[in-house]
Backbone bond lengths (Angstrom), bond angles and torsions (degrees), N, CA, C in turn:
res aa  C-N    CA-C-N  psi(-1)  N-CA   C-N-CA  omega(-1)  CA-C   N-CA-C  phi
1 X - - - 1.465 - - 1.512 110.09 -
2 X 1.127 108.69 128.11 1.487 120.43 172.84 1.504 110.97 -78.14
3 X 1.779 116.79 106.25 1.230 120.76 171.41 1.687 94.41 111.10
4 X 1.277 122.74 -37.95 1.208 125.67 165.30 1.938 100.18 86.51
5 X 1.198 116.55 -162.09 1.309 119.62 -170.99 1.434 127.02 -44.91
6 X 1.993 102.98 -44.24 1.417 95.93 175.05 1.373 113.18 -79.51
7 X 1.518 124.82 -29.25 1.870 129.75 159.59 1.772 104.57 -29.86
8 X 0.702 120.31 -43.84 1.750 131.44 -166.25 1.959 96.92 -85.00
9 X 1.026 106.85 -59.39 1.867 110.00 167.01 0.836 120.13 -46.10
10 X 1.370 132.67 -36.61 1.582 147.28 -168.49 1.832 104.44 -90.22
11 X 1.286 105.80 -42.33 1.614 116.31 167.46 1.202 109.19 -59.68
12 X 1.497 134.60 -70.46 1.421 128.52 156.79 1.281 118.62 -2.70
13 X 1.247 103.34 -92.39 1.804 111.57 -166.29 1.207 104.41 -53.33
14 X 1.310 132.43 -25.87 1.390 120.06 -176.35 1.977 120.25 -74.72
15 X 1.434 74.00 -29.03 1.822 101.31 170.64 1.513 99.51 -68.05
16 X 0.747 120.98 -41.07 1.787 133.13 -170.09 1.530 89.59 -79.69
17 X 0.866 132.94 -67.79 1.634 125.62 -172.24 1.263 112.00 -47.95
18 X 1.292 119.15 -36.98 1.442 113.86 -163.79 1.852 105.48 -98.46
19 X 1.436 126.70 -5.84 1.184 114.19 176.17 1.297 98.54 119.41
20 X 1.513 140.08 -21.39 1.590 141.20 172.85 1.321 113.11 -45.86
21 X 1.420 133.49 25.24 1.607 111.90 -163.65 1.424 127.58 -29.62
22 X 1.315 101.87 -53.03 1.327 121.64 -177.46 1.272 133.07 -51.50
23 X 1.660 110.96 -65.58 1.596 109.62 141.90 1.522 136.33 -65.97
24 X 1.412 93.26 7.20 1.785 102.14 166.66 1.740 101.08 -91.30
25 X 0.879 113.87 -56.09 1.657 117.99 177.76 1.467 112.92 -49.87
26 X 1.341 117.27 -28.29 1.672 124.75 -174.96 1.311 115.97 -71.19
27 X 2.207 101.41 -48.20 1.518 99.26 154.64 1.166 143.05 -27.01
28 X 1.838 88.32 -70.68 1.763 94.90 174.77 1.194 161.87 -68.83
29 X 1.877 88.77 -16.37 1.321 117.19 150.25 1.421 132.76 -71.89
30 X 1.570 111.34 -8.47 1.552 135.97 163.40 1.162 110.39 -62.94
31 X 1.148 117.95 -56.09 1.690 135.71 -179.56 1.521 120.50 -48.62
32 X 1.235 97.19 -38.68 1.408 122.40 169.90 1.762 124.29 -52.26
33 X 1.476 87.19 -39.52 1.934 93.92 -162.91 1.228 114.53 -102.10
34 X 1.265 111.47 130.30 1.784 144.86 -172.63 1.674 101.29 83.69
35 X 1.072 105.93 25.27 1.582 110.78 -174.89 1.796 94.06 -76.41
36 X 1.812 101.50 137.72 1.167 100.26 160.44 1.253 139.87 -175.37
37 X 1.669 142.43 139.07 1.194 133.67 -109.75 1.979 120.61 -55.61
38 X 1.093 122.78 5.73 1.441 134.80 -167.73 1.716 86.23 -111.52
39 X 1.255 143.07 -35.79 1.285 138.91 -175.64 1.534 105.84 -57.06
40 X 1.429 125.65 161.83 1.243 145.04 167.17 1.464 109.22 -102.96
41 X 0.985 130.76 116.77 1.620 144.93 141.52 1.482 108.52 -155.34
42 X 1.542 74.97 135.14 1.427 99.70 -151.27 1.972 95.00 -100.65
43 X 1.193 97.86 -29.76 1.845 77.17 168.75 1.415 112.62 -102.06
44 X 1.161 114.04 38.10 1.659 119.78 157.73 1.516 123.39 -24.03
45 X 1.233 117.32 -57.78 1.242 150.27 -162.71 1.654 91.78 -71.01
46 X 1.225 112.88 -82.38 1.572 128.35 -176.28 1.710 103.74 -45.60
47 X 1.187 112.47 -49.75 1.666 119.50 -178.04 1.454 90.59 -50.03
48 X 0.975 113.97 -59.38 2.015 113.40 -166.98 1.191 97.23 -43.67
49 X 1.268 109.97 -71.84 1.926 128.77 -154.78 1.578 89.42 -48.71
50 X 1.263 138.92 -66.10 1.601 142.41 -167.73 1.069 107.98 -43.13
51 X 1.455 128.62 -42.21 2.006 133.45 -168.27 1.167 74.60 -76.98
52 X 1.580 136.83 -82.15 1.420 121.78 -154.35 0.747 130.44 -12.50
53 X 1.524 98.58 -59.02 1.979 122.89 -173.83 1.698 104.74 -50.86
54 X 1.665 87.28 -60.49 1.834 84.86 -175.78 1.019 129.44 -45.33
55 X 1.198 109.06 -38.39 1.456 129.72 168.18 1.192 130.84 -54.99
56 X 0.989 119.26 -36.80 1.506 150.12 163.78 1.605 97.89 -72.27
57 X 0.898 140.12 -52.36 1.478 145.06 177.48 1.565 113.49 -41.50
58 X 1.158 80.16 -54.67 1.843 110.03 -178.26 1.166 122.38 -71.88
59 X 1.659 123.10 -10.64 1.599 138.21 157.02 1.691 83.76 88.01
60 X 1.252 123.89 22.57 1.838 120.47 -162.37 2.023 89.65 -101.44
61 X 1.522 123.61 37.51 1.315 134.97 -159.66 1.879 80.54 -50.19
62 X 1.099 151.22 -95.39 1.688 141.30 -126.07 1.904 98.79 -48.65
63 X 1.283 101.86 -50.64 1.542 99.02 -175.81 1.933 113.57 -65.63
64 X 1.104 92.99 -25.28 1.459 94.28 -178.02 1.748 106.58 -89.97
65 X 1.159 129.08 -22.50 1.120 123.46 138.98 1.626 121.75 -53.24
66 X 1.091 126.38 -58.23 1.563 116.11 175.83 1.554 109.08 -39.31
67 X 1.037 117.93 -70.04 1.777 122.24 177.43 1.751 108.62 -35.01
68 X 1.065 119.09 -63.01 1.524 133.43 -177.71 1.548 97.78 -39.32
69 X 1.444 84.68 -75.93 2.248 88.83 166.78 1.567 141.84 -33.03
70 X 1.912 81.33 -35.39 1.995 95.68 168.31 1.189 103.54 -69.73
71 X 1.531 122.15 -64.22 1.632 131.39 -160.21 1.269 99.61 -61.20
72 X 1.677 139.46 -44.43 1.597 126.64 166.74 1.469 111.09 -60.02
73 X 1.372 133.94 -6.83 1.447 128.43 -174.89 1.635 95.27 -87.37
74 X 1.462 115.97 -56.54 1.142 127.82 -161.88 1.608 100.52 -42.77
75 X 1.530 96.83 -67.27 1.662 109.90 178.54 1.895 112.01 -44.82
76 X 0.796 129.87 -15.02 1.596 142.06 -147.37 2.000 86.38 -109.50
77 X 1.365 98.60 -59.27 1.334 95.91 -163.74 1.724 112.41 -74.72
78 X 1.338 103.83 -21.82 1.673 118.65 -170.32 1.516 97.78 -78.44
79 X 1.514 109.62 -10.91 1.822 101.46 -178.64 1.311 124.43 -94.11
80 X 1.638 98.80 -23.67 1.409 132.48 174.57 1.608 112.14 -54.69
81 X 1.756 104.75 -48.84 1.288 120.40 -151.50 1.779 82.66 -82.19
82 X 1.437 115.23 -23.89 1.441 102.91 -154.12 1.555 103.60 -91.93
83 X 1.406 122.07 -30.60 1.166 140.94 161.73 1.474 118.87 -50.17
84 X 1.180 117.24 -45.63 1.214 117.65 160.53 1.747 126.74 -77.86
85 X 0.927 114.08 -18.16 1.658 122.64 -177.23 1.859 83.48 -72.20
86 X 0.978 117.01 -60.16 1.643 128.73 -163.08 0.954 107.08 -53.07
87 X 1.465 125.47 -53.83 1.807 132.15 164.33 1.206 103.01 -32.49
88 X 1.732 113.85 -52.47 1.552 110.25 -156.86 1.665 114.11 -62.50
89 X 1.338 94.94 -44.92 1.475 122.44 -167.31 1.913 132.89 -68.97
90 X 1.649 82.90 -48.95 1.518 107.51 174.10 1.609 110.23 -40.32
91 X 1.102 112.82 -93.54 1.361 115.29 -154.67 1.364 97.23 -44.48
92 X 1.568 135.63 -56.47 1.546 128.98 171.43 1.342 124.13 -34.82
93 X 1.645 130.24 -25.98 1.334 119.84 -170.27 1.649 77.00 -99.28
94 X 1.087 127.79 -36.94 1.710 91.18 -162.89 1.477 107.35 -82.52
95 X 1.577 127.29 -4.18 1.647 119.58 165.52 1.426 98.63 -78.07
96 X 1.551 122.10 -36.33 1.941 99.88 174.43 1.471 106.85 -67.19
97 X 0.872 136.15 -52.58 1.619 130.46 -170.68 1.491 124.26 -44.51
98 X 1.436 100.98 -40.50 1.562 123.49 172.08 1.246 94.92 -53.90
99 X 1.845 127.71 -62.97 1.403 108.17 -144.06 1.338 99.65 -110.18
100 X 1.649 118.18 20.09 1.452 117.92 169.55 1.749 101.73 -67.05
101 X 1.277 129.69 -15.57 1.480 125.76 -176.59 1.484 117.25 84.53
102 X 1.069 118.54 4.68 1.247 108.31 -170.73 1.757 114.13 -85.37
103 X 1.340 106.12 -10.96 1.589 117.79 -161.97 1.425 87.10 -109.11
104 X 1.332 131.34 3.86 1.936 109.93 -175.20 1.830 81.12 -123.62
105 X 1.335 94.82 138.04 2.007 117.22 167.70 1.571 96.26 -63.04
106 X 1.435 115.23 126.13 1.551 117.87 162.62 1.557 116.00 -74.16
């Protein structure tokens, strides 16, 4: 794929702008597959929320609930990861900061 996952996201919405639902939904559900948690895509989140919609478009509400459920997981798990990075981190940047010197008068 030329442009790779977000190249294919960017095709979507444009499909979506113009009235393609269908091959807009195919995109984004493209985007989706062999995807996996060490990968980078960065509109992950947004890719979800868009099928929803379609989905939602499509009166197809259980599947478009599933998606809604991913994109609140995503958000759920990205707070987790961040909450914990901070635990890790915190108390260490404020013992380097302390003894970087910049806060004690020479």
């Amino acid at each position: 794929l030329s442009g790779g996952r977000e190249g294919l996201f960017e095709l979507g919405q444009q499909l979506q702008q113009q009235g393609e639902y269908q091959a807009a939904l195919h995109c984004f559900l493209s985007c989706l597959l062999g995807l996996t948690h060490v990968q980078s895509f960065t509109s992950l989140p947004n890719c979800l929320h868009q099928i929803a919609e379609l989905f939602i478009s499509e009166k197809n509400y259980g599947k478009a609930l599933q998606f809604i459920q991913a994109e609140k997981m995503f958000y759920e798990v990205a707070l987790i990861e961040l909450t914990a990075l901070q635990g890790s981190t915190g108390p260490q940047e404020e013992a380097s900061l302390g003894s970087a010197g910049w806060m004690t008068p020479e």
